[in-house]
N, C-alpha and C positions, 0 to 999 in steps of 0.2 A: 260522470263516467258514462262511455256509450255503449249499451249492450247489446248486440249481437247475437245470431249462433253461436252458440257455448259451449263447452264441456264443463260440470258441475260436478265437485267430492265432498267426500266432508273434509271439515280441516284433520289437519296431518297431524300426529302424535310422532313425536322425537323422544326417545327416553336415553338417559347416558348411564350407563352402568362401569359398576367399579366390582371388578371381580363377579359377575353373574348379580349381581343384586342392585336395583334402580335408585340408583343416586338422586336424579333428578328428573322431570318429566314436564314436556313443552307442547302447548297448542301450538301449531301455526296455522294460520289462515293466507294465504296466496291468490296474486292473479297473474296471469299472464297476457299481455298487451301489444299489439301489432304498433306497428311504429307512427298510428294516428293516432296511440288509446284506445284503439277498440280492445275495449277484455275477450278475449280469444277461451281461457280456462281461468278455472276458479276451484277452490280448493278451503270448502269455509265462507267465510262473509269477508266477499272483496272491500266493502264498506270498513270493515275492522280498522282501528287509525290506531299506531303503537309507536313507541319513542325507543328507536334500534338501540341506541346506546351502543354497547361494546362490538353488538356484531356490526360494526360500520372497518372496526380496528384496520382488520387485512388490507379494506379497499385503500385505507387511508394509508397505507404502509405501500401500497403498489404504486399509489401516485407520488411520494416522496422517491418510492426508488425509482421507478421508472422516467423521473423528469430529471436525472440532474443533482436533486437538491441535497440529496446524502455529499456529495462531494462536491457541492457548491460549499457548504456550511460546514464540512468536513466534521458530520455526525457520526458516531460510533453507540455502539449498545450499550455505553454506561450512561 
């Protein structure tokens, strides 16, 4: 990774509340990269390496819908 001029935070705190009261509560550590890889901001330890799992979901939902493929394969929500 090639480091530059940077803006540097700490990682991010996400918390999800259910009725005022914290359900759950999430580090995120972030970078932000110019279209060579140079890390522009940082937000945490750009270094951090995590396995996205679920939060991939949406993107993967955009590209089925967006290409076609829902009604190539004539897929519905069940």
């Amino acid at each position: 990774m090639t480091m530059g001029k940077r803006t540097q935070a700490t990682a991010l705190e996400v918390r999800l509340l259910r009725e005022g009261i914290i359900e759950s509560r999430h580090i995120v550590h972030a970078a932000v990269c110019d279209n060579r890889g140079r890390v522009l901001s940082v937000a945490g330890n750009a270094e951090t390496a995590t396995f996205v799992r679920s939060s991939l979901k949406p993107f993967q939902a955009l590209a089925v819908t967006s290409t076609g493929t829902l009604e190539k394969y004539e897929l519905s929500d069940p």
